[in-house]
N, C-alpha and C positions, 0 to 999 in steps of 0.2 A: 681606141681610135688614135693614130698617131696628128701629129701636129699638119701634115700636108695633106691626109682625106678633110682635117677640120678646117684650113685652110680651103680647101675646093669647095667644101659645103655651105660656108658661109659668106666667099667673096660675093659681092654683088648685093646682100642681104641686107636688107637696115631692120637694127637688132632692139630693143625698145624693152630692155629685163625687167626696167623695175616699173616700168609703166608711170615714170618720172623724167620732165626734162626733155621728151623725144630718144633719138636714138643719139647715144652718148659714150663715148669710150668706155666707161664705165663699164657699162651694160655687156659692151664687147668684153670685159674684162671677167665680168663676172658669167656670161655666158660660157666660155673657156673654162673657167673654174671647174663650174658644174660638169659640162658635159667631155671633159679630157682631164683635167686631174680629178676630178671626182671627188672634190669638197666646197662649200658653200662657202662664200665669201659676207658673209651676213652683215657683216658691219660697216661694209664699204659701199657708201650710199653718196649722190653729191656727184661732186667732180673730182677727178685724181689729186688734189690737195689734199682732199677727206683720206685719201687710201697711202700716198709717201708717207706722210708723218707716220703712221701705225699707232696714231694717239688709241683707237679703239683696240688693239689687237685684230687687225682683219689677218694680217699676215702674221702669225703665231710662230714663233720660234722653231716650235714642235713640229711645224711642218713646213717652215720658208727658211732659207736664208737672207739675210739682207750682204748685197755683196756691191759694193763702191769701186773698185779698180776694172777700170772698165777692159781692159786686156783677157780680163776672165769672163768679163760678157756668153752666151752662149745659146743657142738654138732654145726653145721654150722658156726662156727668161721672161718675166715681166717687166718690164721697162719702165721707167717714167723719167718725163721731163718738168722742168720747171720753164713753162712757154706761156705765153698766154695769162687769161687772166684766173684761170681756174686748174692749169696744169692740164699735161697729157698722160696717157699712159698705152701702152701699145704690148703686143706679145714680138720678138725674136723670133723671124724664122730662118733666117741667114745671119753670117756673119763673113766680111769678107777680113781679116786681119784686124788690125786697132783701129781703121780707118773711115769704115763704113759698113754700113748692115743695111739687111731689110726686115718688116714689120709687116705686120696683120694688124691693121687699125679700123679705125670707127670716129669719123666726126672733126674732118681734119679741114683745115680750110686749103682747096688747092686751087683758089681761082678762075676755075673756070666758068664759074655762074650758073652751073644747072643743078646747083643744089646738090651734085653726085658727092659731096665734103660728106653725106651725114649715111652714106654706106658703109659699108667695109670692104677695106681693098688693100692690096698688098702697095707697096712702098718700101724705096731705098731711100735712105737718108747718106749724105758722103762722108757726114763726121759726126763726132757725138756733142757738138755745141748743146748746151743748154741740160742736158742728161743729168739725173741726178743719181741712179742709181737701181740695182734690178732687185726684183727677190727670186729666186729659184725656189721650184717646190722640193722638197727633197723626200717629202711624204712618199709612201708606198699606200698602193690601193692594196687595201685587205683583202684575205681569202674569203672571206662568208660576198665581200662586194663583186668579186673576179667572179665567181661562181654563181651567183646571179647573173650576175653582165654574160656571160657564156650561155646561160639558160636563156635570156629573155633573146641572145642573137640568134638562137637554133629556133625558139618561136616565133621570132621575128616581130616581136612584140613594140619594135623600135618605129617612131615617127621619124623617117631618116631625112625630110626636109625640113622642117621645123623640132631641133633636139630635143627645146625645154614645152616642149606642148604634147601633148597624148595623142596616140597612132589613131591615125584617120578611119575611119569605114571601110577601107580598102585596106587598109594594114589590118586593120581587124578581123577584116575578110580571111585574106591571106593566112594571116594566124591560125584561124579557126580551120583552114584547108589543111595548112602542115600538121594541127596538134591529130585532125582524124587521118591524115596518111601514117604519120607514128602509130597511129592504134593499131588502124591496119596491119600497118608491118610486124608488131606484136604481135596481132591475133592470126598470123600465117606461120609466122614461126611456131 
C-alpha cells in the first residue's frame, strides 16, 4: 500500500494502537509501521519523547536512518518535533522545498474545540520550527512477506477499514466466495 491509499484510509480515523493514552500520535505512528512498512515498532510506547531519543532501539539502524539536515526531508519520513510537553511526531507526505511540508498526523491541538485535535488529518506546517529530525525506513519488505501480502490480497482476506483488526463476516464472506470461484475455475479447466 503506498503512503496516499494509507493516507485516504485513515484521515478522519481516531487510531487508539496501544489501547494506551486515547488516540495519540504514537499510535498513528505505529499504525503506519505495521500496516505500510511492515515492521513493528515494539518499543515505542508513551509519547514521541519515548521514540526521538531511540534510547530503546525502536528505530534500529538496520532498518531506519536517522537523518538531521532537514533539506533531505522526504515523502514517507518520520518526523518529530520537540513541541509540546511530551513531543510530536508526524509521517511526511509532501514536501514543498526547505520551506514547508505536509503531514499525516494524529492528536494535534488546532483550536477549534470540537475535539477533531485527536483524529488524523493531513496538515501543512510553513517551516520546520521546533523539528528535530526524521528516520527513513530503508528496510525492504521480504520475499516470504511480499508473497503473502499478494496471496492474502487475491483472497481478500484484508480488513480494508480497520488495518490492524481481522476481516469482518463480510470479508470473510467474500473470501470464502473468491477461494470456491478459484476451485471452480480449476475444476473446469
Amino acid at each position: 500500500m503506498d503512503l496516499k491509499e494509507y493516507a485516504k484510509k485513515v484521515e478522519w480515523l481516531c487510531i487508539d494502537y496501544d489501547w494506551i493514552y486515547g488516540h495519540q500520535c504514537v499510535d498513528l505512528i505505529k499504525h503506519y509501521a505495521q500496516n505500510v512498512l511492515w515492521v513493528k515498532l515494539w518499543s515505542f510506547w508513551g509519547s514521541a519523547k519515548n521514540g526521538w531519543d531511540n534510547t530503546y532501539n525502536t528505530f534500529p539502524a538496520s532498518q531506519f536512518e536517522k537523518i538531521t539536515d532537514k533539506s533531505r526531508f522526504q515523502v514517507w519520513d518520520i518526523i518529530f518535533w520537540d513541541r509540546w510537553e511530551h513531543g510530536h511526531v508526524a509521517i511526511i507526505t509532501k514536501t514543498f522545498g526547505n520551506w514547508a511540508f505536509e503531514v499525516i498526523e494524529q492528536n494535534v491541538w488546532n483550536w477549534d474545540w470540537k475535539w477533531a485535535d485527536d483524529c488524523v488529518k493531513l496538515s501543512v506546517y510553513p517551516n520546520y520550527n521546533d523539528v528535530l529530525w526524521v528516520y527513513r525506513f530503508k528496510g525492504k519488505m521480504s520475499q516470504e512477506m511480499e508473497e503473502k501480502l499478494s496471496k492474502a490480497q487475491e483472497l481478500w482476506i484484508f480488513n480494508w477499514k480497520d488495518l490492524d483488526k481481522p476481516a469482518s463476516r463480510a470479508e470473510v464472506a467474500l473470501m470464502c466466495l473468491r477461494i470456491f470461484e478459484l476451485m471452480f475455475e480449476k475444476i473446469e479447466k
